[in-house]
C-alpha positions in Angstrom: 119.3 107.7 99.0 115.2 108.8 98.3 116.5 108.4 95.1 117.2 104.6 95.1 114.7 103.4 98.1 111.8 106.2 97.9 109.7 104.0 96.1 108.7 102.5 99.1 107.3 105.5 100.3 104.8 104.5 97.8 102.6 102.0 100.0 105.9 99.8 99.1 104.5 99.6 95.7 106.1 102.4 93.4 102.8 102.2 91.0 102.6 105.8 90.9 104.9 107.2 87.8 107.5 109.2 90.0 107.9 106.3 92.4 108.3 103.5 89.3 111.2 105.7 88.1 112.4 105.2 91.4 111.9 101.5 91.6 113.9 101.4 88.4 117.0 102.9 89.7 116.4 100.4 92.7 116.3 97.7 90.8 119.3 98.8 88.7 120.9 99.1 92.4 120.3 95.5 93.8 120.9 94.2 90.4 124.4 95.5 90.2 125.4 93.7 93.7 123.2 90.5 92.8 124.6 87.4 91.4 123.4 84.5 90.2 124.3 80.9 88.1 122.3 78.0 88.1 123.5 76.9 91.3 122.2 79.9 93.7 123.1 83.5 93.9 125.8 85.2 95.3 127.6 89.0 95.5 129.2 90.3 92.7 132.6 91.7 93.1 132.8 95.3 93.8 134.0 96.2 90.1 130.5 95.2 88.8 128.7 97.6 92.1 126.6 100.3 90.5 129.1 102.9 90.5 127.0 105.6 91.2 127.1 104.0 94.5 130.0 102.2 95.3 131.8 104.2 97.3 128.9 104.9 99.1 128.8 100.9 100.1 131.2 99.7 102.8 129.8 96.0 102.7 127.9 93.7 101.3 126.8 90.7 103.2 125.0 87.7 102.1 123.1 84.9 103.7 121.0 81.5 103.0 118.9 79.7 105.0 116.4 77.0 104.4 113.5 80.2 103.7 115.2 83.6 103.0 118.8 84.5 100.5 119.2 87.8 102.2 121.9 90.7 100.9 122.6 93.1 103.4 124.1 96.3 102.0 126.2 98.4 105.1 126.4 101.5 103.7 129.8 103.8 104.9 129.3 106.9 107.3 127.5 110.2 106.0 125.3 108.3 103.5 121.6 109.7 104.5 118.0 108.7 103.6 116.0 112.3 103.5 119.3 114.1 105.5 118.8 111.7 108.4 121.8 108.6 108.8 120.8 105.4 107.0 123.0 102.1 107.9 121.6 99.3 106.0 119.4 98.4 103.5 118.4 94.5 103.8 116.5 92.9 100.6 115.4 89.6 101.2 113.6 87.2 98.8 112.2 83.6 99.0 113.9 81.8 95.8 111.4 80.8 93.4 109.0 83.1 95.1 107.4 85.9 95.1 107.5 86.6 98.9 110.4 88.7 100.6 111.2 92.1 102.3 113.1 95.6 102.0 114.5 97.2 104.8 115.9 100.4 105.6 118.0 100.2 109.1 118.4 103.7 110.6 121.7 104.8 112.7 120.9 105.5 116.6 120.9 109.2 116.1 118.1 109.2 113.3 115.0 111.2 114.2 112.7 108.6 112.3 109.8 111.2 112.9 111.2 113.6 110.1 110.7 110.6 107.6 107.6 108.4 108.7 105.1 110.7 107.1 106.8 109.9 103.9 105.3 106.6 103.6 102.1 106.0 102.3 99.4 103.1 103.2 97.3 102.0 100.9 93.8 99.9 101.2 94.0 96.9 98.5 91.9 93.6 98.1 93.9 90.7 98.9 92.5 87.3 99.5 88.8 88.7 99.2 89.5 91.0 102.0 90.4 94.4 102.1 93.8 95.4 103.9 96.3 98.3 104.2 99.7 97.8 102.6 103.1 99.8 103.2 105.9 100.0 105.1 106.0 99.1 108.6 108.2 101.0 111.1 110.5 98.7 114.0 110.9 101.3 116.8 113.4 99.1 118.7 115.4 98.2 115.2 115.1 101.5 114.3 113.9 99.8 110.7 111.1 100.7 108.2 110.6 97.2 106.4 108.1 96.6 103.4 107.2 93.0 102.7 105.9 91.1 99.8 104.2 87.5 100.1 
């Protein structure tokens, strides 16, 4: 699944031209299981699930709360991220926002060090201040999360 979530190996930016190719197909992705009418958003039926990866999916889970609408994607056994066992992938947004997070949740047996060097930091001004931005890896989730403010 490089090929759908890599570009956030990419300081969780895809900028560079391989990565926004990537980004593309990831937004094609989360578009396909996305729903939304006036009134909120919700999960498209499975019919309308990219179906490059639809059997890859198992289930799609969605939740609102007074912040976040979060989908959570549980993908079905053998699907991999870089040959090690990906679970989830979590995006997350804060409606009329620009703030929100992806996140990659690993399986148990994942040997995360085979896929951290991967991901890229990156210095950037924000606020007047210069700070590094990419993913950030939960050891005791076993998740590699990027977030957006």
């Amino acid at each position: 699944m490089a090929h759908v979530f890599g570009w956030m190996e990419d300081a969780c930016s895809g900028e560079k031209l391989l990565y926004k190719r990537i980004y593309d197909k990831n937004l094609a992705f989360t578009d396909s299981i996305r729903g939304q009418k006036t009134y909120g958003n919700f999960v498209k039926p499975k019919v309308q699930w990219s179906s490059e990866y639809r059997s890859t999916i198992k289930d799609v889970k969605m939740k609102v709360d007074d912040i976040y609408t979060e989908y959570r994607v549980i993908f079905n056994k053998g699907v991999t991220y870089r040959g090690q066992p990906l679970d989830e992938y979590v995006f997350s947004f804060v409606p009329e926002s620009s703030g929100g997070a992806d996140v990659l949740k690993f399986s148990s047996n994942t040997n995360i060090a085979t896929i951290l060097p991967n991901f890229e930091t990156r210095k950037v001004e924000y606020w007047g201040e210069m700070e590094d931005i990419g993913a950030k890896y939960d050891p005791k989730n076993r998740t590699i999360t990027c977030y957006f403010w």
